[in-house]
DRENTOR-288464 format. One record per atom (N, C-alpha, C): atom name; z, x, y. Coordinates in Angstrom, 3 decimals, m for minus. Example, Ala and Ser with C-alpha at 12.3 -4.5 7.8 and 13.67 -1.06 7.14 Angstrom:
<rs>
 atom        z        x        y
    N    7.800   13.190   m5.690
   CA    7.800   12.300   m4.500
    C    7.800   13.200   m3.300
    N    7.080   12.850   m2.250
   CA    7.140   13.670   m1.060
    C    7.870   12.900    0.030
</rs>
This chain:
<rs>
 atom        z        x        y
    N  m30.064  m29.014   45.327
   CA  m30.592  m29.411   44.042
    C  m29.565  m30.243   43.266
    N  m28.266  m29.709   43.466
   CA  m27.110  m30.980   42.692
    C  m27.065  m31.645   43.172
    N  m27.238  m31.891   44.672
   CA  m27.161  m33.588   45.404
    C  m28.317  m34.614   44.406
    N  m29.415  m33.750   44.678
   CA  m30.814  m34.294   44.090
    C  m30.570  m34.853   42.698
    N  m29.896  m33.766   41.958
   CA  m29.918  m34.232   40.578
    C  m28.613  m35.648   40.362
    N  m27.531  m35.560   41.543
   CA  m26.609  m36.822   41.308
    C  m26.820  m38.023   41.387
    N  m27.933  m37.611   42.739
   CA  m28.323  m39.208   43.338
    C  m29.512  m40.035   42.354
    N  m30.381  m39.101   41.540
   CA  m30.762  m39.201   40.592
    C  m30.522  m39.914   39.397
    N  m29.275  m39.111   38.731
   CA  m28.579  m39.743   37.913
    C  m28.235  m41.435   38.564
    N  m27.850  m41.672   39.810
   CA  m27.034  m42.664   40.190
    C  m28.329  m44.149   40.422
    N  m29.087  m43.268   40.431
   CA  m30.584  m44.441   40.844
    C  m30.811  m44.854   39.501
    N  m30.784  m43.871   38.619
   CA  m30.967  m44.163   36.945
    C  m30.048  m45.259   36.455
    N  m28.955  m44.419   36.409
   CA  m28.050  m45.724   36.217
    C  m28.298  m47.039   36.238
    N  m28.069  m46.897   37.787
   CA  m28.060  m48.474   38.095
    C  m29.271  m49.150   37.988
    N  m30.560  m48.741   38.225
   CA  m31.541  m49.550   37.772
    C  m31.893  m49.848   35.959
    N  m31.043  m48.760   35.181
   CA  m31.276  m49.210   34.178
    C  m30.429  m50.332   33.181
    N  m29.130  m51.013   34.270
   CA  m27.769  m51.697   33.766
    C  m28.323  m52.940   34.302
    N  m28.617  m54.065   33.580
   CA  m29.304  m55.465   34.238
    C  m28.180  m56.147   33.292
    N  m28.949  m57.245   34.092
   CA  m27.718  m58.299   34.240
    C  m28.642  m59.772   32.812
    N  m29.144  m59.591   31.815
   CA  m29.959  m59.845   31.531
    C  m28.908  m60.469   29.838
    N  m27.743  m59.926   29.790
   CA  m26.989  m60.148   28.703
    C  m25.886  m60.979   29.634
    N  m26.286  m62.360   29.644
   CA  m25.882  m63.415   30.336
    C  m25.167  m64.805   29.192
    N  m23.564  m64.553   29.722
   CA  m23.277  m65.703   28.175
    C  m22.943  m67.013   29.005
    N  m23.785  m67.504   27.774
   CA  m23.623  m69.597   28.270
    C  m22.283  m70.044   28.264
    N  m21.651  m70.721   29.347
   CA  m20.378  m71.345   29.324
    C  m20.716  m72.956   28.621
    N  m21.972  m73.022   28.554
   CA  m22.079  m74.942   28.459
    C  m22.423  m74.340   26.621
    N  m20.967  m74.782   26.320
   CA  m20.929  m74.939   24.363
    C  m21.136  m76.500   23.909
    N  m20.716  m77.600   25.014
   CA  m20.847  m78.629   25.027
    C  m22.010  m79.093   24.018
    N  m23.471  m78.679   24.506
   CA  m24.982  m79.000   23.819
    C  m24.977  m78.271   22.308
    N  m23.734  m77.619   21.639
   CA  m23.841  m77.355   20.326
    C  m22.781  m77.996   19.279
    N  m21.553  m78.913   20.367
   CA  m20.273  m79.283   19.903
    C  m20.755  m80.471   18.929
    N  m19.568  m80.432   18.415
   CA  m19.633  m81.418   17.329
    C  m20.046  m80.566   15.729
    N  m19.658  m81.505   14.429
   CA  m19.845  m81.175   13.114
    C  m21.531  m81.215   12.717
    N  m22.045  m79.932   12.007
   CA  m23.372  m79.876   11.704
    C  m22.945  m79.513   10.260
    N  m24.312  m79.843    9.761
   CA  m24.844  m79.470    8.222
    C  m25.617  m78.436    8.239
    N  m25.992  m77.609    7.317
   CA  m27.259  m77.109    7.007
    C  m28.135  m77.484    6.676
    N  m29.109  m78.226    7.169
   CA  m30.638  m78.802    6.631
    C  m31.312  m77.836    5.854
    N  m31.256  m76.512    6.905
   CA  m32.539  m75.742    5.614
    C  m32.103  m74.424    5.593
    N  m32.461  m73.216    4.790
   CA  m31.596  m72.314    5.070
    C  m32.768  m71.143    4.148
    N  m33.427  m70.673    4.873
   CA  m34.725  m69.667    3.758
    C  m34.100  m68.328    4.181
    N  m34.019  m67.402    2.921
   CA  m33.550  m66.068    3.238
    C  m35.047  m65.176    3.585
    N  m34.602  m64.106    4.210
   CA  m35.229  m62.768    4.234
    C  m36.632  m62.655    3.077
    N  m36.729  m63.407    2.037
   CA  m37.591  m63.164    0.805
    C  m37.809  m64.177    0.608
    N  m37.511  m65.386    1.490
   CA  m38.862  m66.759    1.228
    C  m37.917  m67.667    0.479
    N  m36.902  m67.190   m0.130
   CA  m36.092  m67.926   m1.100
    C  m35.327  m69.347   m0.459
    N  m35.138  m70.016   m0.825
   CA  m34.653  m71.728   m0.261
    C  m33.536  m71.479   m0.560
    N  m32.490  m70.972    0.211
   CA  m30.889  m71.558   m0.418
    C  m30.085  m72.754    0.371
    N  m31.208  m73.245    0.751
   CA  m29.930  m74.637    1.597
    C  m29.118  m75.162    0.345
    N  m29.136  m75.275   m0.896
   CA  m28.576  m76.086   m1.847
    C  m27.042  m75.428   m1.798
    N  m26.953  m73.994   m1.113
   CA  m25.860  m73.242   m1.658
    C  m25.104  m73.740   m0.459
    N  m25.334  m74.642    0.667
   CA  m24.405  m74.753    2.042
    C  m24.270  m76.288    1.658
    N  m24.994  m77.309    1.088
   CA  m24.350  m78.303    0.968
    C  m22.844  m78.868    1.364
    N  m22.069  m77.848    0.286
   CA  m20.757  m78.388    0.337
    C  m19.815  m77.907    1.651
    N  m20.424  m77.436    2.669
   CA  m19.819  m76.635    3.520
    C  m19.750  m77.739    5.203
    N  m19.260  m78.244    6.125
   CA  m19.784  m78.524    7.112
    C  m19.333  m77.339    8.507
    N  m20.098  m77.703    9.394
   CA  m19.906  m76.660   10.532
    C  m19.372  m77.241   11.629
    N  m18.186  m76.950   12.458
   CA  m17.588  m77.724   13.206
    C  m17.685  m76.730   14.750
    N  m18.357  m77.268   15.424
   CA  m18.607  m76.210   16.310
    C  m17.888  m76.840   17.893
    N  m16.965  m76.325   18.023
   CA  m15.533  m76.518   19.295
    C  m16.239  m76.297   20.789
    N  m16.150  m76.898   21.528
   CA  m16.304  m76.763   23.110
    C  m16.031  m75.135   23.683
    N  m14.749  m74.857   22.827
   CA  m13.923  m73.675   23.675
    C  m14.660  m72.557   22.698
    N  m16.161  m72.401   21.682
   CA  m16.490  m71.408   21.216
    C  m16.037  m71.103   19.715
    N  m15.403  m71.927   19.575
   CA  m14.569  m71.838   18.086
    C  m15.446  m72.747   16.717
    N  m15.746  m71.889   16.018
   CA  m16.474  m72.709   14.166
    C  m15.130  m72.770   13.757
    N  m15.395  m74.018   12.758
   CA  m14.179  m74.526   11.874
    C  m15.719  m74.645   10.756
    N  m15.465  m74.163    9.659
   CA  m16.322  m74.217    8.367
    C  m15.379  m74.599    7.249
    N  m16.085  m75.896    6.733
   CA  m15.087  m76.339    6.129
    C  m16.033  m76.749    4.552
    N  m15.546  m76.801    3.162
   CA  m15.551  m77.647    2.071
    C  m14.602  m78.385    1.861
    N  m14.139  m78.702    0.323
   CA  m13.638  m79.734   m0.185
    C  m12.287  m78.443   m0.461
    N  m12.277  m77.520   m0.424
   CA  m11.436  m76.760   m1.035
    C  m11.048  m75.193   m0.011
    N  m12.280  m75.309    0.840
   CA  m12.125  m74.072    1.922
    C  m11.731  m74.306    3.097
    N  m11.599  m73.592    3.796
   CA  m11.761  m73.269    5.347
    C  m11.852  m71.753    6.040
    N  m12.417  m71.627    7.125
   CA  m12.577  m71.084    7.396
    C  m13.063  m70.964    8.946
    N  m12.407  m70.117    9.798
   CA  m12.554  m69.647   11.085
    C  m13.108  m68.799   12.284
    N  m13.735  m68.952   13.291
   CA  m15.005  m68.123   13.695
    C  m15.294  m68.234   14.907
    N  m16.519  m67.675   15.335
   CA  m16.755  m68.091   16.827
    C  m18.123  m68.041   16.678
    N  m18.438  m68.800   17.466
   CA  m20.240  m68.713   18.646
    C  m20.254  m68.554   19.974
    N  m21.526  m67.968   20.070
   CA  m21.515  m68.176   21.519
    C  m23.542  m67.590   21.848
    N  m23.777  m68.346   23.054
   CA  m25.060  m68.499   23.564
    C  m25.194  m68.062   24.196
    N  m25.881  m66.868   24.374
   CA  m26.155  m65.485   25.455
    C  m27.482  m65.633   25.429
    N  m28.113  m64.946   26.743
   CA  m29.208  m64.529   26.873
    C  m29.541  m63.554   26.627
    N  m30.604  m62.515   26.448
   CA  m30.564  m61.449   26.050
    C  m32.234  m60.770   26.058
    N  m32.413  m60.283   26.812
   CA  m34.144  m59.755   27.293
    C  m35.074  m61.275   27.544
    N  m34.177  m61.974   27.758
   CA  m34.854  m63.360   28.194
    C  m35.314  m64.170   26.966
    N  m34.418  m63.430   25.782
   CA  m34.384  m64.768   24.648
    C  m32.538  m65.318   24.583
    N  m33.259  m66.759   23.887
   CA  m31.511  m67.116   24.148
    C  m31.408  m67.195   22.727
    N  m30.168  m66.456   22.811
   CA  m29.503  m66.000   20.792
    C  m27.910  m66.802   20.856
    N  m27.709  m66.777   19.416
   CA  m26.920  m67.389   19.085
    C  m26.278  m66.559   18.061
    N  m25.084  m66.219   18.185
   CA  m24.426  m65.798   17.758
    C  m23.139  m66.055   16.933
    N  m22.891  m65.894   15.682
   CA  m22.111  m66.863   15.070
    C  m21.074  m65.790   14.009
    N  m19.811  m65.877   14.124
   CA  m19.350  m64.535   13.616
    C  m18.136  m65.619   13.114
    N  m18.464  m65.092   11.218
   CA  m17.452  m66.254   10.311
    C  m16.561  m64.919    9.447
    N  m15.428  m65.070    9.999
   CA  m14.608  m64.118    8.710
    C  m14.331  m64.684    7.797
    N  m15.193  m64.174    6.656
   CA  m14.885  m65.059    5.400
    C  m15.368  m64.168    4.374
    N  m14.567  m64.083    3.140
   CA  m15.134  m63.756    1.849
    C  m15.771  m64.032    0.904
    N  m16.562  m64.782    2.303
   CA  m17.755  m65.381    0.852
    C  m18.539  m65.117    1.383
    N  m20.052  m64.628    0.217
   CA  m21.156  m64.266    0.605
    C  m22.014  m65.753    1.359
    N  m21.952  m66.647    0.768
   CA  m22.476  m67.678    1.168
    C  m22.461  m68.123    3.117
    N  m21.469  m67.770    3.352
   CA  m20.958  m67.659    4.567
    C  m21.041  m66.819    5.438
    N  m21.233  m65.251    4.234
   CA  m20.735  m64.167    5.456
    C  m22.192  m64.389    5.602
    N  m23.381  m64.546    5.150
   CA  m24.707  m65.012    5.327
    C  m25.286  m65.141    6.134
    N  m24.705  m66.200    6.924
   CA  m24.777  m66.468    8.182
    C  m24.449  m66.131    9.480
    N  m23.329  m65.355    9.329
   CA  m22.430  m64.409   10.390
    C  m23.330  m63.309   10.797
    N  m23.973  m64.183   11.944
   CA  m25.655  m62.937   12.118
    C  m25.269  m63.362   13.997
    N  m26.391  m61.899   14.382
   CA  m27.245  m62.627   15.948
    C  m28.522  m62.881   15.358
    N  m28.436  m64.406   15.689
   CA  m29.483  m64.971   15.754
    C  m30.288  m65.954   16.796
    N  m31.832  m65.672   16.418
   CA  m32.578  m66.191   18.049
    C  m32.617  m67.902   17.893
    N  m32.451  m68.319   18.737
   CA  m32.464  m69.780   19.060
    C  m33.759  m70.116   18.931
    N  m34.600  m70.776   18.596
   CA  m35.853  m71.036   18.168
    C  m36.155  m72.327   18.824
    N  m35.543  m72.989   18.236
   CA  m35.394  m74.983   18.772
    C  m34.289  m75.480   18.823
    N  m33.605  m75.874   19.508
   CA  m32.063  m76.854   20.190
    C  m32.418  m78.499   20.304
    N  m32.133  m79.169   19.665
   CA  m32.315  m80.413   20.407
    C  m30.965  m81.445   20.030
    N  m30.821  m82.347   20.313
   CA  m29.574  m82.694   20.426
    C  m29.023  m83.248   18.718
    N  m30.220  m83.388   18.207
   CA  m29.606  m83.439   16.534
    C  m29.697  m82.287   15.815
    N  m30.834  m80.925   16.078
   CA  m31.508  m79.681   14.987
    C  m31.189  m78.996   16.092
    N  m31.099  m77.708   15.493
   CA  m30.763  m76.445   16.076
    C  m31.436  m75.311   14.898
    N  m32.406  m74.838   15.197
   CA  m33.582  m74.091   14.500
    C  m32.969  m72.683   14.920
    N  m32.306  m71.802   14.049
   CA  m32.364  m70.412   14.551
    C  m33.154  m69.538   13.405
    N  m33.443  m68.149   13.976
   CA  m33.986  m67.370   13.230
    C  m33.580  m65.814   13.365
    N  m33.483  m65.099   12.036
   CA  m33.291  m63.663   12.021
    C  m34.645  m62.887   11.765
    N  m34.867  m61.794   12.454
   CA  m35.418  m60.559   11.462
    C  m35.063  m59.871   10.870
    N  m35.629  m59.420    9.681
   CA  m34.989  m58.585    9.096
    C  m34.973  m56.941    9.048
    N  m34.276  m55.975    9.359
   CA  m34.488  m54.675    9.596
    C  m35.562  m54.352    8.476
    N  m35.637  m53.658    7.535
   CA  m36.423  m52.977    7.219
    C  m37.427  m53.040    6.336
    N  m37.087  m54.562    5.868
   CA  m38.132  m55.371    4.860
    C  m38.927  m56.150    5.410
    N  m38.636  m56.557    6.690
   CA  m39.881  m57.011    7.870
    C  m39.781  m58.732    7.519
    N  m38.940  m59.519    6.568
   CA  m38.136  m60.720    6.434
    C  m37.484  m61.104    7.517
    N  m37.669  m62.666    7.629
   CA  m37.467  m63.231    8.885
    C  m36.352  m64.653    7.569
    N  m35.477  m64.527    8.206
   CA  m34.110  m65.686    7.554
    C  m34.352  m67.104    8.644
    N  m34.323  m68.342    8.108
   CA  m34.640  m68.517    9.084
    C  m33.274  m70.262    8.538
    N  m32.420  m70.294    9.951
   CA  m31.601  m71.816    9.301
    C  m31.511  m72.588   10.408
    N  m31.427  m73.735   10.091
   CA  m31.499  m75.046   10.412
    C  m29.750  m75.768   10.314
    N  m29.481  m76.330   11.588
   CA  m28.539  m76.955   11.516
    C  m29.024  m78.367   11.550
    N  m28.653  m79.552   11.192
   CA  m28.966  m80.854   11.806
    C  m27.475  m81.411   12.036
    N  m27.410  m82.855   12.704
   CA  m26.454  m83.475   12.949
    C  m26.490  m85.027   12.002
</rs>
């Protein structure tokens, strides 16, 4: 009965560990400096006006450079797969709300070589955030 119950455990395991959290090496298709085109919170609200002054510098090797006239600031992305959606992930240490804002997993929606459409849900208010990079 303990063989039964190990080999058990061991079938469990492994059929339940997939290979399905798969990260993109090609950062290439996101490189280069973006803006925020559009930027709607959780409650419908429009704050692209508040990213204006900000641009997004997004590095080959995974690295954000977020920059104003007076800031900076340092970070990473990166493009994983994940139950067979591809998310985007963007993690900004910064003390600003405006910024930390964005420092989400978020789902890739639309990519194209000028817009990059991502979107959040929101836990418990059922709000969907939804931002726009352009080039």
């Amino acid at each position: 009965m303990k063989s039964f119950f190990l080999l058990f455990s061991f079938v469990v395991l492994f059929t339940s560990c997939t290979s399905s959290d798969d990260v993109s090496t090609d950062s290439t298709k996101v490189s280069g400096i973006w803006k925020v085109k559009s930027f709607i919170d959780n409650k419908s609200r429009d704050r692209t006006a508040n990213y204006a002054p900000y641009s997004f510098e997004f590095k080959t090797t995974g690295e954000i450079i977020v920059t104003s006239s007076s800031l900076k600031y340092n970070g990473t992305y990166a493009t994983i797969t994940d139950s067979g959606q591809q998310k985007f992930n963007i993690v900004i240490a910064a003390n600003d709300d405006t910024i930390s804002e964005i420092s989400e997993d978020w789902i890739m929606s639309e990519k194209t070589d000028t817009t990059m459409k991502l979107t959040k849900s929101s836990g418990g208010n059922g709000g969907t955030k939804t931002l726009i990079f352009g080039k």
